[in-house]
C-alpha positions as CSV (number, residue, x, y, z in Angstrom):
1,X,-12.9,-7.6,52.2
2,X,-12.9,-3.8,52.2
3,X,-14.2,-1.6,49.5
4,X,-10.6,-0.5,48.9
5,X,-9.5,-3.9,48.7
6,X,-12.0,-5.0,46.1
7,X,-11.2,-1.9,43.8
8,X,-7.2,-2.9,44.1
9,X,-8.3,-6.2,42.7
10,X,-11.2,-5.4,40.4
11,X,-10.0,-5.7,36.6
12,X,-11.1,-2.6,34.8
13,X,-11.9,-2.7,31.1
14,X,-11.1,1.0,30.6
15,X,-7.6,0.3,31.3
16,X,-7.3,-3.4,29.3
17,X,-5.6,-2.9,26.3
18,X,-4.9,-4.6,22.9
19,X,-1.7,-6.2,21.3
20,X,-0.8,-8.1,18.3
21,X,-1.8,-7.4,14.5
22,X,-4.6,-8.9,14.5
23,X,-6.8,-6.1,16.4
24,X,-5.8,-3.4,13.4
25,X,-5.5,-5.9,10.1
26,X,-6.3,-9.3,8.9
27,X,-5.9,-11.0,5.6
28,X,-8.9,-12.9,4.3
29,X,-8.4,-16.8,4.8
30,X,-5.3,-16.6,7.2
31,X,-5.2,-16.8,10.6
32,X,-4.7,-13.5,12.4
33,X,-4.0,-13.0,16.2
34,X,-3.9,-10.3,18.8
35,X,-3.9,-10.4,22.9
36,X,-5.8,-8.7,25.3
37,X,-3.6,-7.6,28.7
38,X,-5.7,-7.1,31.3
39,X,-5.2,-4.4,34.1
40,X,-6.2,-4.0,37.6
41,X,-8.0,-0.8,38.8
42,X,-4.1,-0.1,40.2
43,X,-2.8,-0.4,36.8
44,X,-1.1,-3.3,37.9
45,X,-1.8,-7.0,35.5
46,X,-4.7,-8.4,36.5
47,X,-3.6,-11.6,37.8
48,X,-6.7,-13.3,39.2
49,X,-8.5,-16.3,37.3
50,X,-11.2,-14.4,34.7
51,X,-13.9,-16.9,33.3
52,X,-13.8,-17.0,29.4
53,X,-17.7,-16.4,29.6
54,X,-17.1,-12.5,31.6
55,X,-15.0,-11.9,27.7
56,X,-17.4,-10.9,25.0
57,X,-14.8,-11.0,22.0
58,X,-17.0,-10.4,18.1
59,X,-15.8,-9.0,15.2
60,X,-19.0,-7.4,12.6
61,X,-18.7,-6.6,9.3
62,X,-20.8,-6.2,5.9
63,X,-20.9,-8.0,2.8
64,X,-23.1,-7.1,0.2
65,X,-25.6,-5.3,2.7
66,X,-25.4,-8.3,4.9
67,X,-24.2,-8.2,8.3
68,X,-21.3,-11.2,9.2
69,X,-20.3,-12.2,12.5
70,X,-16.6,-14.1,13.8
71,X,-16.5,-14.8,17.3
72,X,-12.4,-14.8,18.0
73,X,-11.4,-18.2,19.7
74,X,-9.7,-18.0,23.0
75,X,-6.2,-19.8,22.2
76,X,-3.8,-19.2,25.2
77,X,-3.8,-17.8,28.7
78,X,-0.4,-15.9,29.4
79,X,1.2,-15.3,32.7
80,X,-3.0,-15.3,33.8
81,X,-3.2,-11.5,32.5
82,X,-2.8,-12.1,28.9
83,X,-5.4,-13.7,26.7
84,X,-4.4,-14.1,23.2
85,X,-7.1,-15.1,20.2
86,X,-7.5,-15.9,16.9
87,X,-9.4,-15.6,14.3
88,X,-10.1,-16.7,10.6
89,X,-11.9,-13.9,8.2
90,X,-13.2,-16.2,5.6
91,X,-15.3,-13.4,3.1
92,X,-14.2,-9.8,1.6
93,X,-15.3,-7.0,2.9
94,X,-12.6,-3.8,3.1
95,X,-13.1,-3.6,6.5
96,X,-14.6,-5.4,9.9
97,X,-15.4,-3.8,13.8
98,X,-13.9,-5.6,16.5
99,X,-16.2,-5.5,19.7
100,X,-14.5,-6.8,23.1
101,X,-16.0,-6.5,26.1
102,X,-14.9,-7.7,29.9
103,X,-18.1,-7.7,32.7
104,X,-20.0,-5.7,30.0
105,X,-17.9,-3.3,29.5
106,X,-15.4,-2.4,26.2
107,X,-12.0,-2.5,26.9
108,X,-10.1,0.8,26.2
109,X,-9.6,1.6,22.6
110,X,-12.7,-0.5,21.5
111,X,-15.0,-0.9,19.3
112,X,-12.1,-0.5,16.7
113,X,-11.6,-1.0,12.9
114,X,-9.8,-3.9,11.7
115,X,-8.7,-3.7,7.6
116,X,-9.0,-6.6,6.0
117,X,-7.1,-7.6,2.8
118,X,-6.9,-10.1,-0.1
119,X,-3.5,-11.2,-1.5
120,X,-2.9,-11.2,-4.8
121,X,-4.0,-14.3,-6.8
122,X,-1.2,-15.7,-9.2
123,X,-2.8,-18.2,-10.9
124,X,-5.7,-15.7,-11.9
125,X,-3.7,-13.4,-12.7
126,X,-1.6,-15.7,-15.2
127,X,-5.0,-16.4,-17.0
128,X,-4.5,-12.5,-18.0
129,X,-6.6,-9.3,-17.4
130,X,-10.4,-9.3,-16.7
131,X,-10.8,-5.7,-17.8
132,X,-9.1,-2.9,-19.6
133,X,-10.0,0.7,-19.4
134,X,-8.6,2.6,-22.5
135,X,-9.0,5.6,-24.0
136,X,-6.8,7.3,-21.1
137,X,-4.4,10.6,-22.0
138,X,-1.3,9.7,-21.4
139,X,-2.2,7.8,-18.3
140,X,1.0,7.4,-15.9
141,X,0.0,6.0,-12.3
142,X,-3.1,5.0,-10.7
143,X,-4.5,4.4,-7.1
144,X,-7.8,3.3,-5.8
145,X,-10.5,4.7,-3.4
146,X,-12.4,2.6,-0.8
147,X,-15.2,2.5,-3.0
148,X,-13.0,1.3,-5.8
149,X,-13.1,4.1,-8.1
150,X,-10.1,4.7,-10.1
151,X,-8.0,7.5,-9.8
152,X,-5.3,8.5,-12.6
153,X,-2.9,11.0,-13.4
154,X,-3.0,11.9,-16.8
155,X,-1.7,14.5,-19.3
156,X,-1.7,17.5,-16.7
157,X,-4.6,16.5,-14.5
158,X,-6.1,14.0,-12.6
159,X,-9.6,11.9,-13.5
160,X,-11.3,10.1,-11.7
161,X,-13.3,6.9,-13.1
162,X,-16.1,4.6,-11.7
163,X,-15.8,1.0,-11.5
164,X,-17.4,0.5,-14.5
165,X,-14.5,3.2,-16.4
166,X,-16.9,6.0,-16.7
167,X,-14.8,9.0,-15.7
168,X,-16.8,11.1,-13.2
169,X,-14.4,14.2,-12.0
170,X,-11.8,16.2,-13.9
171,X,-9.0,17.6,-11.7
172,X,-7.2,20.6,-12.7
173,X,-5.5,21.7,-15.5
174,X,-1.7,22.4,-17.1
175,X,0.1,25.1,-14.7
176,X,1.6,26.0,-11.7
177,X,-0.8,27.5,-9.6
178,X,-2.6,25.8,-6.7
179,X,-4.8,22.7,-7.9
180,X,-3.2,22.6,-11.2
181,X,-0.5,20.5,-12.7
182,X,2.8,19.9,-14.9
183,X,3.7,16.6,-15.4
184,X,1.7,14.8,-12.9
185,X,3.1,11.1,-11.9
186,X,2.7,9.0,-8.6
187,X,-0.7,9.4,-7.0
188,X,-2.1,7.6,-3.6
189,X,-4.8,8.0,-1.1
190,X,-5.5,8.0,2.3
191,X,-8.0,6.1,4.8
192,X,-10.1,8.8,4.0
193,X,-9.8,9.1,0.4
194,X,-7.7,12.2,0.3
195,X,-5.6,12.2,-2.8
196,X,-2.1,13.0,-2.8
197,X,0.0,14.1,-6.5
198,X,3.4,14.1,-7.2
199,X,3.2,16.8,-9.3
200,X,6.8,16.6,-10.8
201,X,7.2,19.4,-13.2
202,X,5.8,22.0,-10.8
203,X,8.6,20.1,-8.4
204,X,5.8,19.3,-5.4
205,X,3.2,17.1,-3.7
206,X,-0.6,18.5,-4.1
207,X,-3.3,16.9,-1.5
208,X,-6.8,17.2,-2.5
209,X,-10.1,15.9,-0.8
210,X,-12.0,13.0,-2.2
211,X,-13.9,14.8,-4.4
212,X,-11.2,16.7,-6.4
213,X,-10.7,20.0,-3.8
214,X,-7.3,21.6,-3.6
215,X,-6.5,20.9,0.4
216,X,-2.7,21.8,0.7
217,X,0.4,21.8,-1.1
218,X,4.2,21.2,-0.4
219,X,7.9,21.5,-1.9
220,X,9.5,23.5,-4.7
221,X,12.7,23.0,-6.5
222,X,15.7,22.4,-4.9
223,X,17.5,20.3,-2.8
224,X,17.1,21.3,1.4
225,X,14.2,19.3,3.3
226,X,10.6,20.2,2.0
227,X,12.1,20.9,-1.9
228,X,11.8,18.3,-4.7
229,X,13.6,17.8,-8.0
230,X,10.9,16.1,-10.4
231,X,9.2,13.7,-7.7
232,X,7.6,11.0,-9.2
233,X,6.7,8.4,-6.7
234,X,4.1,9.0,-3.5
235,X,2.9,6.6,-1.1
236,X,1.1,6.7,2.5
237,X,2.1,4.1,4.7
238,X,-1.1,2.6,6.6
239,X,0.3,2.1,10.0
240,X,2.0,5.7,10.5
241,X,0.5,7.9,8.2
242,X,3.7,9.1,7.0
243,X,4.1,10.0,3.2
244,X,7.1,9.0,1.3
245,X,7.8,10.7,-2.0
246,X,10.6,9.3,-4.4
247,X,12.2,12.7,-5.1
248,X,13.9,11.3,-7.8
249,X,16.0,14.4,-9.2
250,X,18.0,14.2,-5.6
251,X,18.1,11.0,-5.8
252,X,16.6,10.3,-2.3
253,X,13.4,9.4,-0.4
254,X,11.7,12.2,1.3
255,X,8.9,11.1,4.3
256,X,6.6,13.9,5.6
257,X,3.7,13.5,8.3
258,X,0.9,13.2,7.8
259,X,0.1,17.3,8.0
260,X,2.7,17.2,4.9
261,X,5.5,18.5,7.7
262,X,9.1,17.2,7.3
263,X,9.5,14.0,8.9
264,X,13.4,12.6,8.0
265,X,15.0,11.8,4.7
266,X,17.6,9.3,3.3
267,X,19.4,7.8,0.4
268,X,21.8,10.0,-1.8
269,X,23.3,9.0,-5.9
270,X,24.4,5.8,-6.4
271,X,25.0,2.2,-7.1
272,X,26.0,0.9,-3.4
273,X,23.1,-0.4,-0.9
274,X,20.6,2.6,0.2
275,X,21.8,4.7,-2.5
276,X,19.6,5.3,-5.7
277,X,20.0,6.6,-9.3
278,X,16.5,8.8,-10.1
279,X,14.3,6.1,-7.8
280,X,10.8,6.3,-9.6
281,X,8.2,4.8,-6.8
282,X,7.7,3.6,-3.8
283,X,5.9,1.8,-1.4
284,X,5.6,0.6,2.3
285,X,4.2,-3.0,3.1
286,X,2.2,-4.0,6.0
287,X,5.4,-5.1,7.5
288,X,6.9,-2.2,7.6
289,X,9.6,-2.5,4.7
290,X,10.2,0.1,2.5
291,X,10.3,-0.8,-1.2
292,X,11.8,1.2,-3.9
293,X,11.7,1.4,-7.7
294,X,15.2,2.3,-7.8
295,X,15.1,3.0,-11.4
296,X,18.6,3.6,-13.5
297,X,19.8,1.1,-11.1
298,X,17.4,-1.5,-12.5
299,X,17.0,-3.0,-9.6
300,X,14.2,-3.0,-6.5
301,X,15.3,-1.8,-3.0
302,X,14.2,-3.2,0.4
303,X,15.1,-0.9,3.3
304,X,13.8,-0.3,7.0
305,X,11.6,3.1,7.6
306,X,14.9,4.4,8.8
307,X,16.5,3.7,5.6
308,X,18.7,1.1,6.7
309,X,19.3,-1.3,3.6
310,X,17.6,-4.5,3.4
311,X,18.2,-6.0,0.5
312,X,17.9,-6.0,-3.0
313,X,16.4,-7.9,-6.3
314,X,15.8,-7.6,-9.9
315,X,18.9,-7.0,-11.5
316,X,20.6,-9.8,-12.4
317,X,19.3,-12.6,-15.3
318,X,18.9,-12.7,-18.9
319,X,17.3,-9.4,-20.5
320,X,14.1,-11.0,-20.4
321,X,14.2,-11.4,-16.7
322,X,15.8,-8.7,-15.4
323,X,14.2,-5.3,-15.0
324,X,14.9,-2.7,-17.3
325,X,14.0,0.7,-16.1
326,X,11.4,-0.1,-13.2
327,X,8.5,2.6,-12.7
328,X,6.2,1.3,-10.4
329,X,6.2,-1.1,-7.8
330,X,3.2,-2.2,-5.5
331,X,3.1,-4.9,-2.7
332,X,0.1,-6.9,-1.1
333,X,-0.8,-8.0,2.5
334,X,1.8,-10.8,2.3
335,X,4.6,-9.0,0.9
336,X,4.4,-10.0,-3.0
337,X,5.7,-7.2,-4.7
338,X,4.7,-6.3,-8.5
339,X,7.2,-4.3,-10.6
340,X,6.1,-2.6,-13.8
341,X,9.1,-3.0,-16.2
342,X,9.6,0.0,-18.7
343,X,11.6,-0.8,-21.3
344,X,11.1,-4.5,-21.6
345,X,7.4,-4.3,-21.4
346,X,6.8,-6.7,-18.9
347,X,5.5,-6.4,-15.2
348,X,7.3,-8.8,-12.9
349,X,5.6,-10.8,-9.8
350,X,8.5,-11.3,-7.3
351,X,8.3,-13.3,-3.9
352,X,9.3,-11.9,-0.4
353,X,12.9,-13.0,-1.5
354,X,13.1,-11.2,-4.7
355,X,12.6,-14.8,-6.4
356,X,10.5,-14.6,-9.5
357,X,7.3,-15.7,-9.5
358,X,5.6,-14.5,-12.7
359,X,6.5,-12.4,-15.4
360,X,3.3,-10.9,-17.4
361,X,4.0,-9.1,-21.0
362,X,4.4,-10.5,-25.0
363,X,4.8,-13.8,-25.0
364,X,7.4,-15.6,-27.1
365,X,11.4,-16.8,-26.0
366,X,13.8,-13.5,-25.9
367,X,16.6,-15.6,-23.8
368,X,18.9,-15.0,-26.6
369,X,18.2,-11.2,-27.6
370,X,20.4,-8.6,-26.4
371,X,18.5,-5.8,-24.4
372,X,18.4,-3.4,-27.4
373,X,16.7,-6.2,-29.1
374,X,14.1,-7.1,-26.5
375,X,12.9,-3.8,-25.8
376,X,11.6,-3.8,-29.5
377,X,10.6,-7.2,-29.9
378,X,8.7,-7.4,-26.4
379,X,6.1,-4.3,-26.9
380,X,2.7,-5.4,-28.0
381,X,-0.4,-4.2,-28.0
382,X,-2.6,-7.2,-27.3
383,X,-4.7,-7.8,-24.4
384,X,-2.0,-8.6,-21.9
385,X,1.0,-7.1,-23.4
386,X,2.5,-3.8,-22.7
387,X,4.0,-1.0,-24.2
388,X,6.0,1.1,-21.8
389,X,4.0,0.1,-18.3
390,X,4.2,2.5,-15.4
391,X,1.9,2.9,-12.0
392,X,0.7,0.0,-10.3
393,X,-1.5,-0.2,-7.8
394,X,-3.2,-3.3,-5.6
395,X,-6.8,-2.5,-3.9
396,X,-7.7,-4.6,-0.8
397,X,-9.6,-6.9,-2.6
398,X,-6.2,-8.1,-4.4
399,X,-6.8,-6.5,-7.5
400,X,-4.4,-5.0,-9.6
401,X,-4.1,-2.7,-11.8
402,X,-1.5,-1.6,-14.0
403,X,-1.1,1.8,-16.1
404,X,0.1,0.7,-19.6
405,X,1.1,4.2,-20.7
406,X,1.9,3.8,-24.5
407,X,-1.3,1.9,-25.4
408,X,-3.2,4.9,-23.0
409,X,-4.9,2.1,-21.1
410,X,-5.6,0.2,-18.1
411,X,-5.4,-3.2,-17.3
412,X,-7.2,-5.0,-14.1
413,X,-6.0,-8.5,-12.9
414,X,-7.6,-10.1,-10.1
């Protein structure tokens, strides 16, 4: 066979590629999957038999300063050009490297990072909080870096806190220049630990580096593309880097790139499906649903990236279990969303479906009690209860966290 022959047929790794979730994002204890395509020199599928033993497949990471290794499993063969494999990550660790190799060499695109994530855990969190950090000003939403420090917005600034609640680094101050704030609310952070503010009074979104620089801002009042009325909810969605911001004066969802340029925009004032009445927060799953504290409406919206409705939950029951002004919402890996509940005090735990799954707050039977009622009766001050909650946040180890503004504090669940 000629040289040129050979090379038509030769597989070449530079031009294999990945598919499948699995090669990006895992969640601890579940199966997760992807598929390796191979190519030919040509760029045509590779089509000729390739010995399991020619694929080096390993995925590395670090817990607790000790290296772990998973070797993927070979599952299926596809039309003899797609290999698909699985794998089961079994400790936490925020992240793992995926090595693959064919004939030595790495297939294009690798090494890469794969995050890896912990749903929440109901029946720990039912046992009630393992920490609260108190003592906050006027805390009103909270996110967490990847070395779990704790970042809040509080009475005109932003603080950030170890893991142990000692607060490290003071951001800004009350006013409208550049790295100052008025009223700030929603807060969230990038894969590098940027921070991004809804500042709402000064009617704009702030990014700052991980260490409390001013980076950039965006937005002023009004109502065109790239203006704000009193935005209060921010969130980066993992998979395209876009930014959505609950620009809740217009009633609407803003989404900017990731270099804080306009992006598209959707929702108007409402009550119908994709409409909203001052939405508070939002959020984007690994799925790719968009999930929205849609907050006069008392109710939680599901929509596509595009806007497109969904569906909807959280709005009809008794007044203990229905939500009553929602102001934060926060899903995990497998698309469990947690709601903080205003005016009732209570943070709700609702399935995929909307279906209630837990309902944390003052304990005690309110099926009877007219809202008006319930809102006074179900405020506490215990470990546990709330008084007026707001930001929630879940880190990837399945913690959560919940701002419980009134009793300017913190409570963790795991």
């Amino acid at each position: 066979m000629s040289q040129a022959e050979l090379d038509r047929v030769s597989v070449c790794p530079s031009k294999c590629y990945l598919s499948g979730d699995g090669h990006w994002r895992a969640t601890i204890s579940r199966p997760a999957y992807f598929s390796l395509h191979l190519v030919a020199i040509d760029g045509s599928p590779y089509v000729e038999p390739v010995p399991p033993r020619d694929i080096s497949c390993q995925l590395v990471s670090t817990v607790n300063g000790r290296t772990k290794y998973v070797r993927p499993r070979l599952v299926t063969i596809k039309a003899r050009s797609q290999y698909e494999f699985s794998y089961t990550m079994t400790h936490t660790s925020p992240e793992a490297t995926l090595f693959i190799k064919v004939n030595g060499d790495d297939v294009a695109g690798c090494p890469c990072s794969v995050a890896l994530s912990v749903p929440i855990a109901l029946h720990a969190i039912n046992s009630g909080p393992v920490e609260v950090m108190g003592d906050l000003d006027s805390p009103y939403a909270i996110a967490v870096q990847s070395d779990r420090k704790r970042v809040v917005t509080e009475c005109d600034k932003v603080c950030i806190y170890d893991h142990d609640g000692v607060k490290e680094i003071t951001i800004g101050s009350k006013g409208g220049s550049s790295g100052q704030f008025n009223y700030p609310h929603g807060i969230t952070v990038d894969a590098t630990d940027n921070m991004y503010v809804a500042d709402s009074g000064n009617h704009r979104i702030q990014k700052f580096s991980k260490s409390g620089e001013f980076l950039a801002s965006v937005g002023q009042e009004g109502k065109k593309t790239l203006q704000f009325k009193n935005p209060q909810g921010v969130f980066i969605d993992v998979i395209t880097r876009k930014i959505f911001v609950a620009d809740t004066g217009n009633h609407r969802l803003q989404v900017l790139h990731n270099d804080l340029s306009f992006s598209h925009v959707f929702g108007k004032k409402g009550s119908g499906p994709g409409h909203f009445n001052h939405p508070s927060d939002v959020c984007v799953s690994l799925t790719s649903f968009v999930y929205v504290a849609d907050t006069d409406n008392n109710r939680i919206q599901v929509l596509n990236v595009d806007g497109s409705f969904v569906r909807l939950f959280g709005h009809v029951g008794s007044p203990e279990r229905c939500l009553d002004k929602p102001l934060g919402i926060a899903v995990d890996c497998m698309d469990t969303a947690i709601v903080t509940s205003s005016l009732n005090h209570r943070v709700f735990i609702f399935d995929p479906h909307g279906n209630i799954l837990l309902i944390l707050g003052k304990r005690g039977d309110f099926g009877q009690l007219r809202r008006s009622q319930c809102r006074e009766l179900m405020c506490g001050g215990g470990v546990g209860e709330y008084s007026v909650p707001t930001g929630v946040t879940i880190d990837t180890g399945g913690f959560v966290y919940v701002i419980d503004r009134i009793n300017k504090r913190m409570q963790m669940y795991l």
